[in-house]
C-alpha positions as CSV (number, residue, x, y, z in Angstrom):
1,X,22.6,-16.0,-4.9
2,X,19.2,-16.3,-4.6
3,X,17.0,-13.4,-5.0
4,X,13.5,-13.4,-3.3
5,X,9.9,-11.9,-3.6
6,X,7.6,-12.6,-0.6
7,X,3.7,-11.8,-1.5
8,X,2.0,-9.5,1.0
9,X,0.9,-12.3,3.3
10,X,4.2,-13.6,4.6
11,X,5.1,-10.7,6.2
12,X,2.0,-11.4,8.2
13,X,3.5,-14.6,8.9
14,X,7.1,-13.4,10.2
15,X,4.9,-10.9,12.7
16,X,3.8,-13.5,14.3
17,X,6.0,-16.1,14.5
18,X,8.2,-17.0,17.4
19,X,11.2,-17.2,16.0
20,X,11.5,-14.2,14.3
21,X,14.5,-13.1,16.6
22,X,16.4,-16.0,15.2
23,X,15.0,-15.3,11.7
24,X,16.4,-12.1,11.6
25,X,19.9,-13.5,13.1
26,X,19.8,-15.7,10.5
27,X,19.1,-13.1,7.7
28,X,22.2,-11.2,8.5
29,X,24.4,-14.3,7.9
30,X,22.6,-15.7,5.0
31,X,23.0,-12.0,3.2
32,X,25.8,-13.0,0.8
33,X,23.7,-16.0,-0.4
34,X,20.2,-14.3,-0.6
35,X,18.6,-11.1,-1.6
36,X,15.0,-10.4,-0.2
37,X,13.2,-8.2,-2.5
38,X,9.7,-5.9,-2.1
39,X,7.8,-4.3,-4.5
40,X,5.3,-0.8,-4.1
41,X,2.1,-3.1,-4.2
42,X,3.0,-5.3,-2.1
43,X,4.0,-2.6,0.7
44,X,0.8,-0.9,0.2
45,X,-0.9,-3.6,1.0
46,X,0.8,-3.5,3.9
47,X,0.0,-0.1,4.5
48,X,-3.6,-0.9,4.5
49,X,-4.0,-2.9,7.7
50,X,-6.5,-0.8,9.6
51,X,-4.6,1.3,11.8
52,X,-5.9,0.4,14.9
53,X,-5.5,-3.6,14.8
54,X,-2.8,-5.1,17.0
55,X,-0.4,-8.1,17.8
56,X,0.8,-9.2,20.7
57,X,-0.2,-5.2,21.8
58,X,2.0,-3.8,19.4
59,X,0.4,-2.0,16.1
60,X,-0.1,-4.4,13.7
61,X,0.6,-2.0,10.7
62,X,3.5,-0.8,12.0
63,X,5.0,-3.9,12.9
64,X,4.5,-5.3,9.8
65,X,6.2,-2.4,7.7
66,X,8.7,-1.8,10.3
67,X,9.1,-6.1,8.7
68,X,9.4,-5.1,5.7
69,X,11.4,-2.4,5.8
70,X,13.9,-4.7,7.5
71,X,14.2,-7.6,5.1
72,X,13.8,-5.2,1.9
73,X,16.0,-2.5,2.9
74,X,17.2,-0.7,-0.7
75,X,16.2,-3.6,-2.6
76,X,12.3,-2.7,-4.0
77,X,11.7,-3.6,-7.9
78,X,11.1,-1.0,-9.7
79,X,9.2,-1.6,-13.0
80,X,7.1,-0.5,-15.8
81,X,3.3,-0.7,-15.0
82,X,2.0,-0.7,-18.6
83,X,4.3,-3.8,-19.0
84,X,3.0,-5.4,-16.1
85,X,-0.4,-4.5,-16.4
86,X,-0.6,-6.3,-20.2
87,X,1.9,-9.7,-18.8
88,X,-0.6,-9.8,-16.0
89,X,-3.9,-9.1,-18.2
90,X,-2.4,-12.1,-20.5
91,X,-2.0,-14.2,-17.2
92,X,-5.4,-13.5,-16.8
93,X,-6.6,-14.4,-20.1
94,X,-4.6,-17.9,-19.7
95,X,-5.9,-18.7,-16.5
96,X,-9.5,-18.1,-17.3
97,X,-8.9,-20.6,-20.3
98,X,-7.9,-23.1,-18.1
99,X,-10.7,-22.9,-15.9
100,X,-10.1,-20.0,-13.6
101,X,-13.0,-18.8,-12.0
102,X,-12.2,-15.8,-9.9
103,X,-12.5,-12.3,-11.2
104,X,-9.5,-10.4,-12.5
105,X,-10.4,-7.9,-9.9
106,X,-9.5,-10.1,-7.4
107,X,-6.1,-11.8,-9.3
108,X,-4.5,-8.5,-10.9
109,X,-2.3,-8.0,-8.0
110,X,-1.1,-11.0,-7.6
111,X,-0.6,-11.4,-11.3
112,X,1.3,-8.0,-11.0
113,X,3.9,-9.6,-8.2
114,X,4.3,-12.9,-10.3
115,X,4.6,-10.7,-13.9
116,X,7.7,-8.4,-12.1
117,X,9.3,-11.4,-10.3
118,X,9.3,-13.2,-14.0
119,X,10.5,-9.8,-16.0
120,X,13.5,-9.4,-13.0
121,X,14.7,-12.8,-13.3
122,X,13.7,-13.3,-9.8
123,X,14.4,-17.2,-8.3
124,X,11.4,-17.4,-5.7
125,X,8.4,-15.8,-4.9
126,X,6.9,-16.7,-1.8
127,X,3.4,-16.8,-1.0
128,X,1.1,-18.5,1.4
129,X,-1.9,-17.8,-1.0
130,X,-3.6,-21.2,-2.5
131,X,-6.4,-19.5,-3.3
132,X,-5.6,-17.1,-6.1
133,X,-1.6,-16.8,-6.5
134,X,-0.9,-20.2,-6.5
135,X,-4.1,-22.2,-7.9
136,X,-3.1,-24.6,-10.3
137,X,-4.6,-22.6,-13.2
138,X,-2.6,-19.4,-12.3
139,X,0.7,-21.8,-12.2
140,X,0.1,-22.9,-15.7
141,X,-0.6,-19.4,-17.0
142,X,2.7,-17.9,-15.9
143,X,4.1,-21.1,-17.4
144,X,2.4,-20.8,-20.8
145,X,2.6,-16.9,-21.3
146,X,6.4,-16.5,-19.6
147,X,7.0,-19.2,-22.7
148,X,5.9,-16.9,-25.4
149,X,7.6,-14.1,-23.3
150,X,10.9,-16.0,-23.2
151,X,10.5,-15.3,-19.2
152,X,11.6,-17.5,-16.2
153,X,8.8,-18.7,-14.5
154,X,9.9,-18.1,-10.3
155,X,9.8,-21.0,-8.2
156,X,6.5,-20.9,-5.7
157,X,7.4,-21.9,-1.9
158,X,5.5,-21.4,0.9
159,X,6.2,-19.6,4.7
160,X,7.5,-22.8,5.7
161,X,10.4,-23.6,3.1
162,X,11.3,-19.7,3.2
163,X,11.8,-19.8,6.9
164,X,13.9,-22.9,6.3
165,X,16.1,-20.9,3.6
166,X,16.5,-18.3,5.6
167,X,17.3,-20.2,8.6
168,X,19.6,-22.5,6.8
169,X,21.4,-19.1,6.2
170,X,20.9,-19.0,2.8
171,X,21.9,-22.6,1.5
């Protein structure tokens, strides 16, 4: 069983791809093999597209929680935020030590989403986001503080590779 987290941004992927039809089809075979998981911060974000943008004519918000919705169903983490707030603040410290530039402002939430995938055991997270998330210094601080927490350190894949999980129902 593989159990998933996809950051905020991939949703904004599935809305626009093509094949989301065949996505979906493919989700509802695969669902013995994989569970697709969603967290509160990451659906507020969601919630934040300005109400009146739009895809393909459709409302952009909607269509992207109406997403979510669909490939979370019952299955958002729930955690403790004082935990994750201080396994994220120590990501923080780490990846500043190793040369991190950006401001924890702008990392916290995505140190959140990486601290609860590691404290739920999760296999994947999936994320888009080279720029923060997935900069080489952030990598090493989950590595190096998931050590001293005795935590798993999730595997990182992009839009791409999850579509191809997904579509290779589940395998």
């Amino acid at each position: 069983m593989k159990r998933i987290l996809p950051d905020t941004n991939i949703f904004g992927e599935l809305v626009i791809d093509p094949d989301i039809g065949k996505i979906k089809e493919h989700f509802e075979k695969s669902k013995e093999k994989l569970i697709i998981y969603g967290l509160g911060l990451i659906r507020n974000e969601l919630r934040a597209t300005p109400k009146p943008s739009k895809v393909e004519g459709k409302n952009l918000r909607v269509a992207l929680l109406s997403l979510y919705d669909y490939f979370v169903k019952d299955h958002e983490l729930k955690f403790d935020i004082e935990e994750l707030d201080k396994i994220a603040g120590d990501y923080y410290n780490a990846y500043r030590s190793f040369g991190g530039s950006k401001s924890k402002k702008v990392m916290v939430n995505d140190f959140i989403i990486v601290a609860c995938a590691s404290k739920n055991n999760l296999d994947i997270v999936v994320s888009n986001d080279n720029i923060t998330m997935l900069t080489e210094n952030a990598i090493k601080a989950y590595d190096e503080i998931n050590k001293i927490l005795n935590l798993k350190t999730p595997k990182f894949i992009d839009y791409k590779d999850f579509k191809e999980v997904i579509m290779s129902d589940g395998q």
